[in-house]
C-alpha positions as CSV (number, residue, x, y, z in Angstrom):
1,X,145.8,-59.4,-27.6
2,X,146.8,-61.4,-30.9
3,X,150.1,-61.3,-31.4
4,X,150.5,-60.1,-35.1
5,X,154.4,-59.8,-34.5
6,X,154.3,-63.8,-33.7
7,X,153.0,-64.6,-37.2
8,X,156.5,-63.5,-38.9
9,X,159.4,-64.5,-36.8
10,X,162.8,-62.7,-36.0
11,X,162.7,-59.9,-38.9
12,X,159.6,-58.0,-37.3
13,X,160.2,-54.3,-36.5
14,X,158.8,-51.5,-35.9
15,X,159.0,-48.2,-34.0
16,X,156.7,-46.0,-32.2
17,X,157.5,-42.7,-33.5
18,X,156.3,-40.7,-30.3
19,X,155.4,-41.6,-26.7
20,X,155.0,-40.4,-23.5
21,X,156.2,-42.7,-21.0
22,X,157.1,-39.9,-18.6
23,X,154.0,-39.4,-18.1
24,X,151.9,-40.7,-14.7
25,X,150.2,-42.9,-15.9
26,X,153.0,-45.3,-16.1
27,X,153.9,-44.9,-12.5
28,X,152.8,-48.2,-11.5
29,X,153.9,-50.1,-14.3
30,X,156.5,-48.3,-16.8
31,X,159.3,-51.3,-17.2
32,X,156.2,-53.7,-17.7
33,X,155.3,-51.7,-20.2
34,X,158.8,-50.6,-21.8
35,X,159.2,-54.6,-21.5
36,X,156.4,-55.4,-23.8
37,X,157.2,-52.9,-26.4
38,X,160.5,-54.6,-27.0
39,X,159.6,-58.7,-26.4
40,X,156.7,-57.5,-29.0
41,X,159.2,-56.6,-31.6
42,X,159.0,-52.3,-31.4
43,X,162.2,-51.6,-31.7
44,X,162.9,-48.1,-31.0
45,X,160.5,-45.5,-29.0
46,X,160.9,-42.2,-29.2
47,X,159.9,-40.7,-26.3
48,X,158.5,-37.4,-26.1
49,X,159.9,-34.8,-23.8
50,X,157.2,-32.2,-23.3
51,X,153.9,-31.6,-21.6
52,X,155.2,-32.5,-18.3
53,X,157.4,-29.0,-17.7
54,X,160.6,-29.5,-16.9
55,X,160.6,-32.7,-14.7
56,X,158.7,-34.2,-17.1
57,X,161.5,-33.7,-19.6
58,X,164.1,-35.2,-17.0
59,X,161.9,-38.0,-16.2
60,X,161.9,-38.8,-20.3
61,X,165.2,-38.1,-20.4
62,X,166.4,-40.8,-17.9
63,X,164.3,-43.3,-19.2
64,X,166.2,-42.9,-22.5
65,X,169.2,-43.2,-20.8
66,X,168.1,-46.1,-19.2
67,X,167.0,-48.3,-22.3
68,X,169.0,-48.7,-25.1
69,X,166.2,-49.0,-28.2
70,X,164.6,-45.4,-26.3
71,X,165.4,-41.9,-27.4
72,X,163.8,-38.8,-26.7
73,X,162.8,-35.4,-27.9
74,X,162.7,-32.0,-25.7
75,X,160.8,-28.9,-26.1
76,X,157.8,-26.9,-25.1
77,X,154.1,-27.8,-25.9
78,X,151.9,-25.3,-26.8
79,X,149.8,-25.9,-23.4
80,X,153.4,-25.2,-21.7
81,X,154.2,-22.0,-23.3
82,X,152.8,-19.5,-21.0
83,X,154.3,-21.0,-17.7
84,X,157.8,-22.7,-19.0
85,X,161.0,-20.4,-19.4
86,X,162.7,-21.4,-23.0
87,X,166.3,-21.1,-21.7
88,X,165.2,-23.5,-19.1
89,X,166.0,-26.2,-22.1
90,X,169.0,-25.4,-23.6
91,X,171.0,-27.4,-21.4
92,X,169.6,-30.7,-22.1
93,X,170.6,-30.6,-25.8
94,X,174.0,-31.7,-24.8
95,X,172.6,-35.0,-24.3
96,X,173.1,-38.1,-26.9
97,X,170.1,-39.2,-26.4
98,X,168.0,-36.4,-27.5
99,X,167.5,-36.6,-31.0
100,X,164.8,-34.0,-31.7
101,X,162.7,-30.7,-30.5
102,X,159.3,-31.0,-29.8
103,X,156.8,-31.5,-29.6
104,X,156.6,-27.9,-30.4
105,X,153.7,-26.2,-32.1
106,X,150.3,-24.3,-32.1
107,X,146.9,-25.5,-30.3
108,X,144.6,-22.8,-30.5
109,X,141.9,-25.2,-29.8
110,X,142.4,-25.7,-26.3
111,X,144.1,-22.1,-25.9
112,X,145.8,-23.4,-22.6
113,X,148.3,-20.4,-23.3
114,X,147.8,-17.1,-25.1
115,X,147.9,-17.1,-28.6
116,X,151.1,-14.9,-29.3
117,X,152.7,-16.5,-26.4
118,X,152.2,-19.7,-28.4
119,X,153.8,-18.0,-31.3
120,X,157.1,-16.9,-30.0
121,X,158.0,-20.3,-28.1
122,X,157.3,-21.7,-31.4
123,X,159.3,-19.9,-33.5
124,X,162.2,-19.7,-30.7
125,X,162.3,-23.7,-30.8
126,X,162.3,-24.0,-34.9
127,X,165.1,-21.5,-34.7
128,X,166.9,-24.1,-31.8
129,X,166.1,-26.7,-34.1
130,X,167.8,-25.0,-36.9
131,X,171.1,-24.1,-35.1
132,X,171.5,-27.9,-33.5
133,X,170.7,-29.1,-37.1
134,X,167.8,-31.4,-35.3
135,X,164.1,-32.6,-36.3
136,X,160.9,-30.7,-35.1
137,X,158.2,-33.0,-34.2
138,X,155.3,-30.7,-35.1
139,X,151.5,-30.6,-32.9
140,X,149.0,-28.6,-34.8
141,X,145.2,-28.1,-33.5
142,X,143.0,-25.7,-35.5
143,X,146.1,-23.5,-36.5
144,X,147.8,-25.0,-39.3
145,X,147.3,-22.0,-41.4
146,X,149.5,-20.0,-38.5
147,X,151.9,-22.9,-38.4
148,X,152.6,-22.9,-42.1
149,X,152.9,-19.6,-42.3
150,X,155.5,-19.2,-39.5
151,X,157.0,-22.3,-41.3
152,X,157.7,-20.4,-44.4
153,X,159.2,-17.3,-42.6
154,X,161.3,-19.8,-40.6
155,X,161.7,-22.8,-43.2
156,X,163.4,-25.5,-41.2
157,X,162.6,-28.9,-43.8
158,X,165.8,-30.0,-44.6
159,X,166.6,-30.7,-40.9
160,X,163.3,-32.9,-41.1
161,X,159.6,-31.8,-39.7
162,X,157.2,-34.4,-38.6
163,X,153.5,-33.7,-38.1
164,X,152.5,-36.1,-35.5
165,X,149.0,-37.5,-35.1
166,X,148.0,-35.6,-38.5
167,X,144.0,-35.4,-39.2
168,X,144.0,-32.5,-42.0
169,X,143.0,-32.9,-45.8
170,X,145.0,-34.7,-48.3
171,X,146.1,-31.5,-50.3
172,X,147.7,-30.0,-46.7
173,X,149.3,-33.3,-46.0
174,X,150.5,-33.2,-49.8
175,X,151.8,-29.9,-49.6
176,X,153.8,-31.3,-46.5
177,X,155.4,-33.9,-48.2
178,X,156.3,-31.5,-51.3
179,X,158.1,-29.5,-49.2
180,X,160.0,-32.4,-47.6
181,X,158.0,-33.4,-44.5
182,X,157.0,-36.1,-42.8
183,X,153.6,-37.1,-41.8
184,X,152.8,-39.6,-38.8
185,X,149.8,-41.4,-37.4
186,X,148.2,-42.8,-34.5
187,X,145.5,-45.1,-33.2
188,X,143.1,-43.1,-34.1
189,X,142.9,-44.1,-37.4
190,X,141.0,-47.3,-36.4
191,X,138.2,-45.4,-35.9
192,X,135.2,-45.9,-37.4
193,X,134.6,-42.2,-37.7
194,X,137.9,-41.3,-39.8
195,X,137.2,-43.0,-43.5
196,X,138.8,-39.2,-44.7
197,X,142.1,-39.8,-42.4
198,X,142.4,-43.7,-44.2
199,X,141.9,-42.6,-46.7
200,X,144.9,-40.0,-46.9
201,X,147.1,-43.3,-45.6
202,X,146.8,-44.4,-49.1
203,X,148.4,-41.2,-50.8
204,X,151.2,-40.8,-48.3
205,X,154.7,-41.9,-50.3
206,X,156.5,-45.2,-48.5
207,X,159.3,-42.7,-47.9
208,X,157.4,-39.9,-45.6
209,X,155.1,-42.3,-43.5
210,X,155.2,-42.9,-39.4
211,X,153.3,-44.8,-37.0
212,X,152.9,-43.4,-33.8
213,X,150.9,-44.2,-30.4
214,X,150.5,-41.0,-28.8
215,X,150.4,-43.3,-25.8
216,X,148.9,-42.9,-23.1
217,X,146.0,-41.4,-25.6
218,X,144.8,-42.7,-28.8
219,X,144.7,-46.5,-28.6
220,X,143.7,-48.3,-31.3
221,X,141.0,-50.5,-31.6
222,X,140.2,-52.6,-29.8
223,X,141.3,-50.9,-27.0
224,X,140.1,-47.4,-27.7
225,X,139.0,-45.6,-23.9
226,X,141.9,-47.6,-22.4
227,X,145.5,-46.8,-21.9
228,X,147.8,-47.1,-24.6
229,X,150.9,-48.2,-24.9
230,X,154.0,-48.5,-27.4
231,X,153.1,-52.6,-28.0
232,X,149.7,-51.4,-29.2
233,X,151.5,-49.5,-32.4
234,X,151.1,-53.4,-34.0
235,X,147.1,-52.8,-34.2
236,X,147.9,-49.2,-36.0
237,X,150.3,-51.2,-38.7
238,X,147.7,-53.9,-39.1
239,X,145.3,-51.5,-40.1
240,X,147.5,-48.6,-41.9
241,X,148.8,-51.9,-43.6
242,X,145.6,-53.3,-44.8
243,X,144.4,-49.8,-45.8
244,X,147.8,-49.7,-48.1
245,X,147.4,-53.3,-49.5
246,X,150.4,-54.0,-47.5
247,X,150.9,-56.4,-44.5
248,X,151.7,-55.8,-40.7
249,X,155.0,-56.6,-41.1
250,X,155.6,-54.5,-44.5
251,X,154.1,-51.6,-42.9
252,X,155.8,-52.1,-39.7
253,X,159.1,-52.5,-41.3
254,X,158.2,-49.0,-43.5
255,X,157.3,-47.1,-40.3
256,X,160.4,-48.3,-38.0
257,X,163.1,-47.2,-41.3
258,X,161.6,-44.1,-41.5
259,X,161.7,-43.3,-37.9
260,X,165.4,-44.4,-37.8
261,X,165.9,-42.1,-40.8
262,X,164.0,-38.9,-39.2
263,X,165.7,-38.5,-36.0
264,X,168.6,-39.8,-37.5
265,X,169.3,-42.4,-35.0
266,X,172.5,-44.8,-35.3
267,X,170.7,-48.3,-36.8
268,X,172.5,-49.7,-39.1
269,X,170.7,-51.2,-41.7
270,X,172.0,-53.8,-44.0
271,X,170.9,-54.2,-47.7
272,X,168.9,-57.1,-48.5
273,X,169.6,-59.8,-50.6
274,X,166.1,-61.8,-50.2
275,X,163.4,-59.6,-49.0
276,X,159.6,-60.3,-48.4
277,X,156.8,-57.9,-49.0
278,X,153.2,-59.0,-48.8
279,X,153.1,-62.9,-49.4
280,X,156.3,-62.4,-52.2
281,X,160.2,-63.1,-51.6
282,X,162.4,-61.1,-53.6
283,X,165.5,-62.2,-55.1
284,X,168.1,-58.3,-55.0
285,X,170.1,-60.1,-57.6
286,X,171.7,-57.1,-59.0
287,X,171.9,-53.1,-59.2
288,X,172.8,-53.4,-62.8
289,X,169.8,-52.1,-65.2
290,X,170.2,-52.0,-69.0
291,X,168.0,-49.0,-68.8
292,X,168.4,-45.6,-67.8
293,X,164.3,-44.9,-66.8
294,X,163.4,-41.4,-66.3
295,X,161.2,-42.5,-63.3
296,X,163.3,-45.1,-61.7
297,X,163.1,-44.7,-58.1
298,X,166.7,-45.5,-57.6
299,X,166.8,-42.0,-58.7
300,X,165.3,-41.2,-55.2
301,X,166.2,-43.7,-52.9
302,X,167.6,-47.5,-52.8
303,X,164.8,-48.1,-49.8
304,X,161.8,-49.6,-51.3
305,X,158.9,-50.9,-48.7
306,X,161.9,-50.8,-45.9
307,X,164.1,-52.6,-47.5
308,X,167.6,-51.3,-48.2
309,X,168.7,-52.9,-51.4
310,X,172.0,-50.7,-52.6
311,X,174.3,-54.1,-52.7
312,X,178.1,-53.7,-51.5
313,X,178.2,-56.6,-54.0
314,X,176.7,-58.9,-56.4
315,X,175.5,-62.3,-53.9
316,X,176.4,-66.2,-54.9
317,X,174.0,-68.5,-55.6
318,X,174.7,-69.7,-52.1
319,X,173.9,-66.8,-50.4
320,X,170.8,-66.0,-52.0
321,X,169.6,-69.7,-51.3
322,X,170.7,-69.4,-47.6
323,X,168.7,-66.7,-47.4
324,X,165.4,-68.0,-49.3
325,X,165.7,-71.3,-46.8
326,X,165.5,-68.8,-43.8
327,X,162.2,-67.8,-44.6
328,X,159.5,-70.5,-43.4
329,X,157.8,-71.9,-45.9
330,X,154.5,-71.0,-45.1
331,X,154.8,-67.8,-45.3
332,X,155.2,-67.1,-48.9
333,X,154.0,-68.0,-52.3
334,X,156.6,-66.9,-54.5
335,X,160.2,-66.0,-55.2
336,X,160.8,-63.1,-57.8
337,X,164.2,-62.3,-59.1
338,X,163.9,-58.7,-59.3
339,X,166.0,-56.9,-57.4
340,X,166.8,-53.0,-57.8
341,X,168.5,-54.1,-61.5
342,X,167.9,-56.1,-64.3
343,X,167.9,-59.8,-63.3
344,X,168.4,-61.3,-66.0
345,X,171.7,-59.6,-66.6
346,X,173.1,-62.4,-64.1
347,X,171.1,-65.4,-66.9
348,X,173.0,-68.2,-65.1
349,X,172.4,-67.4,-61.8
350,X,169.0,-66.8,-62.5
351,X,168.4,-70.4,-64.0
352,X,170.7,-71.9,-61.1
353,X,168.5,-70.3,-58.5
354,X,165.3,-71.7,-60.5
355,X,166.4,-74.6,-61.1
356,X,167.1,-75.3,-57.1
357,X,163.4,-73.6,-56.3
358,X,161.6,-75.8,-58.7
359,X,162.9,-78.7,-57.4
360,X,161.1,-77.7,-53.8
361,X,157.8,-77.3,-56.0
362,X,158.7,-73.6,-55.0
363,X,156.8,-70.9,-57.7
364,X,159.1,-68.3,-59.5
365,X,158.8,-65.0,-61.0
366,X,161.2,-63.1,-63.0
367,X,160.0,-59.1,-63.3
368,X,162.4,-57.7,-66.4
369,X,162.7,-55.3,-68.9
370,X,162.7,-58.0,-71.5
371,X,166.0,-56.9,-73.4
372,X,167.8,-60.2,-72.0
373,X,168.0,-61.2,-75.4
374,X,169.9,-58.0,-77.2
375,X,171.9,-58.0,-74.1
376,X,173.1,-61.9,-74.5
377,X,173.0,-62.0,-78.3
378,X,170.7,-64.7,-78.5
379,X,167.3,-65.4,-77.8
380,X,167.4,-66.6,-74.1
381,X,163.2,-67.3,-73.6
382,X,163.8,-71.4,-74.0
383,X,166.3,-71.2,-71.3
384,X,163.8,-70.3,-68.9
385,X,160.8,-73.0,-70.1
386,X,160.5,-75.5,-66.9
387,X,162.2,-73.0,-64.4
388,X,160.0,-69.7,-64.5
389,X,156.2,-70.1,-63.7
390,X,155.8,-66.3,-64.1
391,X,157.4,-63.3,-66.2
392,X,156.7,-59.8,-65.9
393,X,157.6,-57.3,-68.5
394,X,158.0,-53.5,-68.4
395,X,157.0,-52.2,-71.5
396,X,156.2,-49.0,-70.3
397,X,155.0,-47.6,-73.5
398,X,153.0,-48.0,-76.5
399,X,155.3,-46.5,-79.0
400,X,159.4,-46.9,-79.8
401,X,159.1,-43.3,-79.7
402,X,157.8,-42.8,-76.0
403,X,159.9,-45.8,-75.1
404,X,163.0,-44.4,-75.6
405,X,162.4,-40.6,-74.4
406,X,161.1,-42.0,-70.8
407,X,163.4,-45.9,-70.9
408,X,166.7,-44.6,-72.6
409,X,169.4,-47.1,-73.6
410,X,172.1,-47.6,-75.8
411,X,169.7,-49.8,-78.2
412,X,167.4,-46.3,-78.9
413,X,164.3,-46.7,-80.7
414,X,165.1,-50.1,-81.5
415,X,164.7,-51.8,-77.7
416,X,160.7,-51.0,-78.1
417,X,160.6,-53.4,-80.7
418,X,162.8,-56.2,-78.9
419,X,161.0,-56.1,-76.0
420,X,157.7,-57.0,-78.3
421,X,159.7,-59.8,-79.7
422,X,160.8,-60.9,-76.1
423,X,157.0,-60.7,-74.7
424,X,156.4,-63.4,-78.1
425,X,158.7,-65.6,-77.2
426,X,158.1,-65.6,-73.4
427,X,154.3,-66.9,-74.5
428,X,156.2,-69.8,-76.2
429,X,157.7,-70.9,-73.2
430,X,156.2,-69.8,-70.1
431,X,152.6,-69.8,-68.9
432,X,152.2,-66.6,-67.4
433,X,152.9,-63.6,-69.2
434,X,152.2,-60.0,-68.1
435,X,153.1,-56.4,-69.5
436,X,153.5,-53.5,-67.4
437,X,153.7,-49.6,-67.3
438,X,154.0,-47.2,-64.7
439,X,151.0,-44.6,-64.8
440,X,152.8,-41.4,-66.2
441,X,150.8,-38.4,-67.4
442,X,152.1,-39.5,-71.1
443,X,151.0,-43.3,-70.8
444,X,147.8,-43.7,-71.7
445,X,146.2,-47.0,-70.1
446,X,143.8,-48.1,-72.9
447,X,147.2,-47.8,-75.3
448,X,148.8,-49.9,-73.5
449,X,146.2,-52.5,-73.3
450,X,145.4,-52.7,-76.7
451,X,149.1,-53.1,-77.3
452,X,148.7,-56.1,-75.0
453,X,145.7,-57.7,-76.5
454,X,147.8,-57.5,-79.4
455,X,150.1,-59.8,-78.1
456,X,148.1,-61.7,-76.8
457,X,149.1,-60.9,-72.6
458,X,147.9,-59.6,-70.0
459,X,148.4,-55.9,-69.1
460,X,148.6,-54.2,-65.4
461,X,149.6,-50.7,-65.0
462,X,151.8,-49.8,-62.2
463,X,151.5,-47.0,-60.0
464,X,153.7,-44.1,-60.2
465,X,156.3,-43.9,-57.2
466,X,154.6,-46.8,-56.0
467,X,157.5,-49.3,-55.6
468,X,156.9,-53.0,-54.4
């Protein structure tokens, strides 16, 4: 197998949201396997503890035990529910390691157990999931009209609900996410059969997505008819990746966050200072905005493509270079000073940073709300000839009026007009100049590029809660 996780070096991650390495089918080989997943760069497994009865759920739970980066669920599949006793699980939930219930749920596709049986264990493990104030990892097979249902009586989201191995319709599986939930998937999506699964992967928010194996089912191409296994989840994220217009590693990254974030398990995760998505460094210079924008999505989260950029503090010059050199060389095109704030609020450090890049024949990028020069008092453009190959400028609106209702500052109506003035003079000065917007219902997209023609740029409209 190519190894994708080779390609990027020591920042790689990436979790399997749900396995089954109880099961027999590792008998022969389990640490080989459990060994792979973690030289390979997958992080943390979360192991599944049901469909094996109740020795199946000791089995997975002394194989968490026994690696560190392995946790593990409990409960009661649907297949289980006629022949396993619910108190039977109870005590296990004393245990650190077990960090959700489930797989729990309703298959009346294989009808393995009766129907109502089904039922009650389900709703008697959403209401043990309620009480320990832990996940449910959902599995759902031609009764997701029953599960939601039972899911509204019960409603258990803000303790967190996975779907695993979802296959229905994008308006379920956005009706899952409005109401909080989490939506995973496995190998399967490789498939040549499943163009209507990809192509739910690209509506799925950054914030709700996970990658899963389902191992020892479900491998991915090109292993599909052979066992699976956690190192395989690397295939899924190459290809959920490349459906997303994202890379292995950003999706990888994306899935292994949000896994740690579900089951809540104790990662710590640092903020960035220099972060890489697709071919593109990032410079997280500041925090500081000069706007107050009605859909910021710092509103939501500081977490953008599974990267935490809330800064304890503002970085030197030194640290941020440190950091660039760390990356090899090859495997970017460009830095951006962007940040989750305004970069150009730090002007100096911007133009020390640029001026150290340049002279590596490095390419720069600043993305900006172009108000550097109300906020400095002076028109800062010619600072940045020679340094700044690329500017980006959020606009956001055709009108001062629009501007300031959805981009409120303390400059009002006024900033609309100084951003214009800023886009002029950036065209003086730097070569590549490019509004933006992000695609509200109010922002019309043949406005806005009109209003660029006008000045004489380029114009690219930015997807709503699409960040990075």
């Amino acid at each position: 197998m190519r190894q994708l996780w080779m390609l990027f070096g020591y920042r790689m991650k990436i979790a399997d949201s749900h396995a089954h390495l109880n099961f027999p089918d590792y008998e022969g080989d389990r640490e080989e396997v459990i060994k792979r997943a973690r030289e390979g760069k997958v992080l943390l497994i979360i192991n599944i503890g049901s469909g094996e009865g109740i020795e199946g759920i000791k089995n997975s739970l002394e194989i968490a035990r026994s690696h560190n980066f392995i946790y593990t669920t409990i409960g009661i599949h649907p297949h289980e529910a006629g022949i396993m006793d619910f108190k039977e699980l109870l005590p296990f939930f004393s245990e650190e390691k077990v960090v959700g219930v489930g797989e729990c749920g309703l298959d009346f596709y294989k009808n393995y157990s009766p129907r109502e049986k089904q039922i009650d264990v389900f709703k008697r493990q959403i209401d043990l999931a309620m009480d320990k104030k832990l996940p449910l990892v959902i599995h759902s097979r031609n009764a997701m009209d029953e599960i939601l249902k039972i899911m509204e009586e019960k409603d258990p989201w803000k303790n967190g609900v996975l779907f695993h191995c979802f296959s229905g319709d994008e308006s379920l599986a956005m009706d899952i996410v409005k109401r909080g939930g989490f939506i995973s998937f496995a190998g399967n999506i490789t498939y040549r059969d499943n163009e209507a699964v990809r192509s739910l992967i690209r509506r799925i928010p950054d914030e709700r997505i996970l990658l899963e194996t389902d191992c020892p089912f479900l491998s991915p191409v090109p292993y599909r008819g052979k066992r699976n296994e956690p190192l395989y989840i690397w295939m899924t994220a190459d290809f959920a990746g490349k459906v997303r217009g994202i890379t292995a590693e950003d999706m990888g990254r994306i899935s292994f966050v949000n896994t740690v974030r579900f089951f809540r398990i104790p990662y710590e995760i640092e903020p960035s200072i220099v972060y890489k998505i697709r071919r593109s460094l990032y410079i997280n210079l500041t925090n500081e905005c000069t706007l107050s924008c009605t859909f910021c999505g710092k509103r939501r989260s500081y977490f953008v493509k599974g990267h935490y950029l809330k800064l304890e503090r503002e970085p030197s010059v030194d640290e941020v270079l440190s950091e660039i050199n760390s990356y090899k060389r090859e495997t970017f095109d460009e830095v951006v000073f962007c940040g989750y704030g305004e970069p150009l609020l730090r002007l100096d450090k911007v133009k020390e940073i640029a001026k150290a890049l340049k002279s590596t024949g490095i390419k720069t990028r600043i993305d900006t709300d172009g108000l550097a020069n109300l906020v400095h008092k002076r028109n800062i453009v010619p600072e940045l000839s020679g340094l700044i190959d690329s500017i980006s400028i959020s606009l956001n609106a055709p009108d001062e009026e629009t501007y300031a209702k959805i981009c409120p500052s303390p400059y009002g109506k006024e900033a609309w007009k100084h951003v214009c003035e800023f886009v002029r003079e950036c065209k003086k000065y730097i070569s590549e100049v490019v509004i933006t917007a992000v695609s509200l219902p109010s922002i019309s997209s043949e406005d806005m590029e009109k209003l660029a023609e006008s000045l004489g740029v380029k114009f690219r409209m930015r997807e709503f809660n699409e960040i990075g």
